[in-house]
DOZA-653492 format. One line per 2 residues: for each residue x, y, z of C-alpha. Coordinates in nm, 4 decimals, always signed. Layout:
REM residues N
X,Y,Z ~ ...
END
This chain:
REM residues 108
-1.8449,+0.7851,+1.5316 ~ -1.4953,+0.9413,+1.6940
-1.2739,+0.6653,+1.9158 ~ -1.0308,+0.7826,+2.1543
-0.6667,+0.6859,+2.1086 ~ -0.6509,+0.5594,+2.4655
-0.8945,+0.3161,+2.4788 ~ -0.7230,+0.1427,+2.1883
-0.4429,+0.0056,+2.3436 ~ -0.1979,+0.2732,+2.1888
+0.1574,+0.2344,+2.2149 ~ +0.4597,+0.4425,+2.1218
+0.7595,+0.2768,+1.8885 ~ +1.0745,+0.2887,+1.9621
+1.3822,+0.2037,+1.7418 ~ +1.7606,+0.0552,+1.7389
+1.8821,+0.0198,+2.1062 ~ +2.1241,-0.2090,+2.2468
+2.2213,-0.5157,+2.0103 ~ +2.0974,-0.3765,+1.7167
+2.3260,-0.2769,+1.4212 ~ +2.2718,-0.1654,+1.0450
+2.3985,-0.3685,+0.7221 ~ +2.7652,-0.2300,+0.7918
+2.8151,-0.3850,+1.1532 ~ +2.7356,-0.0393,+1.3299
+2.5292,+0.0075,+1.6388 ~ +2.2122,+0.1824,+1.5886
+2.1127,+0.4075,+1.8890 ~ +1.7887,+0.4252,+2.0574
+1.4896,+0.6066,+1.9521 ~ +1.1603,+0.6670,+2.1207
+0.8916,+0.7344,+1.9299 ~ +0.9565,+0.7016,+1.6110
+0.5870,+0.5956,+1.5199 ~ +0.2580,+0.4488,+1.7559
+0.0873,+0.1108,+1.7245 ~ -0.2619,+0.0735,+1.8221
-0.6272,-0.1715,+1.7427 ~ -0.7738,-0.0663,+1.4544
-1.0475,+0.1965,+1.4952 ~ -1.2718,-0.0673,+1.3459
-1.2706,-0.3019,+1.5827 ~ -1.1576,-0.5587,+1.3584
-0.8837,-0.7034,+1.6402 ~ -0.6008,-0.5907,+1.3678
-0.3224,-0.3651,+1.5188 ~ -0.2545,-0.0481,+1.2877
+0.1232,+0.1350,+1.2734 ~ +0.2409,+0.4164,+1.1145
+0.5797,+0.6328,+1.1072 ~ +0.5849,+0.9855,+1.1660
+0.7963,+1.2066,+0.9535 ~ +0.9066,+1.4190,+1.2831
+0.9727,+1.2187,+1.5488 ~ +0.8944,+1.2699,+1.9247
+1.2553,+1.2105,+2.0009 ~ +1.3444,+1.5368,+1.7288
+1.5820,+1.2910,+1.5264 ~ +1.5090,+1.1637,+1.1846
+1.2363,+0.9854,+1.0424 ~ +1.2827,+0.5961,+1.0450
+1.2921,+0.5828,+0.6918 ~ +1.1431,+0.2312,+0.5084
+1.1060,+0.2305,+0.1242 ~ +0.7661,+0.2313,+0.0072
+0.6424,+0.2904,+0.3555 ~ +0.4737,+0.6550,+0.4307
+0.5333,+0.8484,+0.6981 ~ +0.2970,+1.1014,+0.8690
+0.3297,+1.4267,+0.9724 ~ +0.2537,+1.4157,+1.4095
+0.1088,+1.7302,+1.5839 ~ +0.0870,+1.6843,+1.9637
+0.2977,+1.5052,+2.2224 ~ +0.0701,+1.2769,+2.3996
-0.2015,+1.0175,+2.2835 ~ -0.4498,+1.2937,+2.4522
-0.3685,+1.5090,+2.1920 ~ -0.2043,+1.3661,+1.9088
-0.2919,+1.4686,+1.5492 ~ -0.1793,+1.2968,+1.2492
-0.1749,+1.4347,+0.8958 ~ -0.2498,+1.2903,+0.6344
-0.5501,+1.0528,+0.6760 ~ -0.4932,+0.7021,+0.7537
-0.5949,+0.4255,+0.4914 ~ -0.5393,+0.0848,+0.6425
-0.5355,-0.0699,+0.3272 ~ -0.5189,-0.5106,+0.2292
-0.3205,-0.7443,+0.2208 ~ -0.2622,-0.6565,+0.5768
-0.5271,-0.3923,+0.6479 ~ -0.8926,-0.3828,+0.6790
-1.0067,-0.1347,+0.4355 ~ -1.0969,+0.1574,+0.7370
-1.0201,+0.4712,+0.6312 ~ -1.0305,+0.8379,+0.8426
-0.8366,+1.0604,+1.0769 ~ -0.6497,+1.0730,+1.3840
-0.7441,+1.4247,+1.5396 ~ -0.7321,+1.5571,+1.8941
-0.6641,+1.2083,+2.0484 ~ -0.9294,+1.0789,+1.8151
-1.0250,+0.8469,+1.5518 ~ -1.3250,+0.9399,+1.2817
-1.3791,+0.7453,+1.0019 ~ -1.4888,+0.8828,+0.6400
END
């Protein structure tokens, strides 16, 4: 069964912005869209995130060791298409695993 993106309370991420700074005292600038938050397809109540390895903004990926990024197609939560599939995987995930194509979820 296929969920739409927009009924699950989607929400773009941003990054740095005013009073943040790295490890060396610099300001970071802000970044929109450096990733989207949104409830699990599931319905479990859990809120899923993930990165995207080209940004809506065009800068860099917000790189975070050992954390994946995902390639974004699209430029609204209408159309948005992610690549590759999305495992949300324990300690912190619920074990759904599927897609994000078109604007919607399908699970495998």
């Amino acid at each position: 069964m296929k969920k739409a993106l927009v009924d699950l309370n989607p929400r773009w991420v941003g990054a740095g912005g005013e009073g943040i700074y790295d490890r060396d005292g610099n300001a970071v600038p802000e970044r929109h869209g450096v990733g989207i938050a949104f409830d699990c397809p599931c319905g479990c109540g859990l809120r899923g995130y993930v990165d995207f390895e080209n940004p809506l903004d065009g800068g860099p990926p917000k790189v975070i060791p050992g954390h994946p990024c995902w390639k974004r197609e699209g430029e609204t939560f209408e159309t948005l298409t992610l690549s590759p599939s999305i495992l949300r995987k324990e300690p912190r995930g619920c074990g759904w695993h599927g897609f994000l194509r078109d604007g919607h979820f399908e699970g495998v």
